[in-house]
C-alpha positions as CSV (number, residue, x, y, z in Angstrom):
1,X,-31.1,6.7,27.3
2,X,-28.5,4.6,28.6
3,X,-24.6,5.2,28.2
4,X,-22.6,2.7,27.7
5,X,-18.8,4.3,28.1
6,X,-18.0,4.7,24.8
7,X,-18.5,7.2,21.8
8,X,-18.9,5.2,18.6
9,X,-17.4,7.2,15.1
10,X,-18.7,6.1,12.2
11,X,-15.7,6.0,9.6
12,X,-16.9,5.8,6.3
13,X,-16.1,3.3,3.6
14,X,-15.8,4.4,0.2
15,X,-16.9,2.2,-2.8
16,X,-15.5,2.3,-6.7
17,X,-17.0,2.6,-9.5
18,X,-17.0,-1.1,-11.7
19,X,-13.0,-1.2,-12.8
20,X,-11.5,0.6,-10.8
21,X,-9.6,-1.0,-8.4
22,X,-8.8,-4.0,-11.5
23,X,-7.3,-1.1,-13.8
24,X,-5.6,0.5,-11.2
25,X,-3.6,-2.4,-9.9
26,X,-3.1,-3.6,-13.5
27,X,-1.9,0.5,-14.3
28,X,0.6,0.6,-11.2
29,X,2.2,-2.5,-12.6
30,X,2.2,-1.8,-15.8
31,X,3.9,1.7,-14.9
32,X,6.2,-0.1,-12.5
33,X,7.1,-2.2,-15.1
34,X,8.0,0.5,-17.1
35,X,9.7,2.9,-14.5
36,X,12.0,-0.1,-14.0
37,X,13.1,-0.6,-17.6
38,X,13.0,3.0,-18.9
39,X,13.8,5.5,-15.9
40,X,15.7,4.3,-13.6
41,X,15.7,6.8,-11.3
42,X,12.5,6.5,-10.7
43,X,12.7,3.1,-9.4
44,X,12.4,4.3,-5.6
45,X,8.4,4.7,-6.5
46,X,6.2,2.1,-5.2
47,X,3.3,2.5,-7.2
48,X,2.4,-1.2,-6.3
49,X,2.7,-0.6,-2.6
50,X,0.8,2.8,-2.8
51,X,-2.0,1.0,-4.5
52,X,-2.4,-1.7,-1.7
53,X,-2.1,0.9,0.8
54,X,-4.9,3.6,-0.8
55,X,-7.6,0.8,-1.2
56,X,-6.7,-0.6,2.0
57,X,-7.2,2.7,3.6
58,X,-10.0,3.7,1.8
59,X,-12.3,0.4,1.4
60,X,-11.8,-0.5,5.2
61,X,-11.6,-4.2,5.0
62,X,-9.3,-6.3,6.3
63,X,-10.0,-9.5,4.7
64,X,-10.8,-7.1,1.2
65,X,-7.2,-5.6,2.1
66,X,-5.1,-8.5,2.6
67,X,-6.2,-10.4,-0.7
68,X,-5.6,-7.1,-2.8
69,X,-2.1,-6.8,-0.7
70,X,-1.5,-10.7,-1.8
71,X,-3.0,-10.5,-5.6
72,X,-1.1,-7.5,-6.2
73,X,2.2,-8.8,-4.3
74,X,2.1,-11.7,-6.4
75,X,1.3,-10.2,-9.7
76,X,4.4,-8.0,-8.5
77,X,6.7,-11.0,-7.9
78,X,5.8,-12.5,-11.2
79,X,6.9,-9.2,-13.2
80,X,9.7,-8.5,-11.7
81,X,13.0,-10.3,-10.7
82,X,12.5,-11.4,-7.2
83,X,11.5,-14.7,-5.8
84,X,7.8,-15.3,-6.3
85,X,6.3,-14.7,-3.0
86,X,8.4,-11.8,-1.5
87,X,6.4,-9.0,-2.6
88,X,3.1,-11.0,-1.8
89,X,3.7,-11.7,1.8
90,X,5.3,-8.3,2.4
91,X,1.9,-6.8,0.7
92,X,-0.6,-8.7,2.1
93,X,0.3,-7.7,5.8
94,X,0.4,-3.6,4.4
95,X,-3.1,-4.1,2.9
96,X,-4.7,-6.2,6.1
97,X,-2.9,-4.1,8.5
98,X,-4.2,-0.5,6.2
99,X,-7.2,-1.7,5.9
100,X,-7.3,-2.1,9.5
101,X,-6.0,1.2,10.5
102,X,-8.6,2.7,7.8
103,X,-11.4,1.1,9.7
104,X,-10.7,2.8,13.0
105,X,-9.0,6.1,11.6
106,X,-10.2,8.5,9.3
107,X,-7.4,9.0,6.8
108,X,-8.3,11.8,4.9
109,X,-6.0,14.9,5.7
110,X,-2.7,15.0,3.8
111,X,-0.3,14.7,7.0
112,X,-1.9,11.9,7.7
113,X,-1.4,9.9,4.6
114,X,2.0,11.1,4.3
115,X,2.8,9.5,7.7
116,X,0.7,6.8,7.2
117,X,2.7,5.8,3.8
118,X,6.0,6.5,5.2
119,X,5.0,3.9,8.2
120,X,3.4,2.0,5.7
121,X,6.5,2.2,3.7
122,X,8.9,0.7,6.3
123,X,6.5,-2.1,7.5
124,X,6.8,-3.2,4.1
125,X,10.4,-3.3,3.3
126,X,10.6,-4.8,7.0
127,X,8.5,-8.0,6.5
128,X,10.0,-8.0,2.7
129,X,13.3,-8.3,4.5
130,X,12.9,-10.4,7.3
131,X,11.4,-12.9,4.8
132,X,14.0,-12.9,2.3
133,X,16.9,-13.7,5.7
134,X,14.5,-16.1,7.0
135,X,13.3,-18.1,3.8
136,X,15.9,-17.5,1.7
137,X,18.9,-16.9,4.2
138,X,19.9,-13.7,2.2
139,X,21.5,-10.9,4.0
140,X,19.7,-7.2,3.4
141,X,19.5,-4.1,5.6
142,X,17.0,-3.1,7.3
143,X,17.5,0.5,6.9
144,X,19.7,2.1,4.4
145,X,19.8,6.4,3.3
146,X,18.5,4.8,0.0
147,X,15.2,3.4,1.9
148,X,14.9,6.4,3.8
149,X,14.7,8.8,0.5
150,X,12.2,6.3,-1.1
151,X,9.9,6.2,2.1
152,X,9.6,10.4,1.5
153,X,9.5,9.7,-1.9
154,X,6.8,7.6,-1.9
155,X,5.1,9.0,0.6
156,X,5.1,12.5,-1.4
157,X,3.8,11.1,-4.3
158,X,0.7,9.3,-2.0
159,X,0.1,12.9,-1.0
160,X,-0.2,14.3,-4.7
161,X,-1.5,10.2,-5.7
162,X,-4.3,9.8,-3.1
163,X,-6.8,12.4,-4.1
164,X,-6.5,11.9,-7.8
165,X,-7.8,8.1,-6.8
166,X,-10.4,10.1,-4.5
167,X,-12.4,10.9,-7.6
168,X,-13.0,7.6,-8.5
169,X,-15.1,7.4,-5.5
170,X,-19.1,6.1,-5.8
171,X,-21.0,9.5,-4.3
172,X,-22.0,8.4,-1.3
């Protein structure tokens, strides 16, 4: 048996049951909707973001990845009050770049998807940023306490969020 220098792990990719991933999108921006209208508050939620970022994690394709980052980037833009394409460029590098990270990393343990989504978090808001200065030459921060609460907001509710989605999982 020859070696060849390198110790291959096999990181597995977890399928969905038919619907799935289609009515979780369409709940997460339904509820986003909502959140935005009714509470407030809880506008610092992502549920959009921590969509793109569980099935990019979890189905371990990039190219699967970045069109679920675009479709539900876009379907974001449409609903909401920003230019149509902000959200969809700014998703579909989180889900290629998750999806990525998924297929080299297990991602199972709740510290790790806590810093995962807080990293996840910020890549977001800083390609959603940089493209609104650079397309649409409007000034925003980079970093504000606001986007710091939200990142361990959202990256709280990905801990509680993530294995509720995990039992939606085909058996393997």
């Amino acid at each position: 048996m020859e070696y060849s220098g390198h110790i291959e792990h096999h990181v597995e990719v977890h399928k969905f049951h038919t619907g799935v991933v289609t009515g979780t999108v369409i709940l997460a921006l339904v509820l986003e909707t909502f959140l935005l209208v009714h509470l407030r508050r809880l506008d610092v939620v992502e549920l959009p973001l921590l969509v793109t970022i569980y099935f990019g994690l979890s189905r371990r394709n990039a190219s699967a990845g970045l069109l679920l980052g675009m479709a539900i980037g876009v379907a974001q833009d449409s609903l909401s009050h920003t230019p149509l394409g902000l959200y969809g460029i700014a998703k579909t590098v989180v889900g290629f770049v998750a999806s990525s990270i998924g297929a080299r990393i297990d991602v199972e343990h709740p510290i790790s998807r806590f810093a995962l989504t807080l990293v996840f978090f910020h890549l977001h808001n800083v390609v959603f940023v940089l493209t609104k200065r650079l397309v649409l030459a409007q000034h925003e921060p980079f970093m504000t306490t606001k986007l710091v609460f939200a990142s361990l907001v959202n990256a709280g509710v990905a801990v509680i969020l993530f294995p509720l989605l995990d039992r939606f999982r085909k058996p393997s």
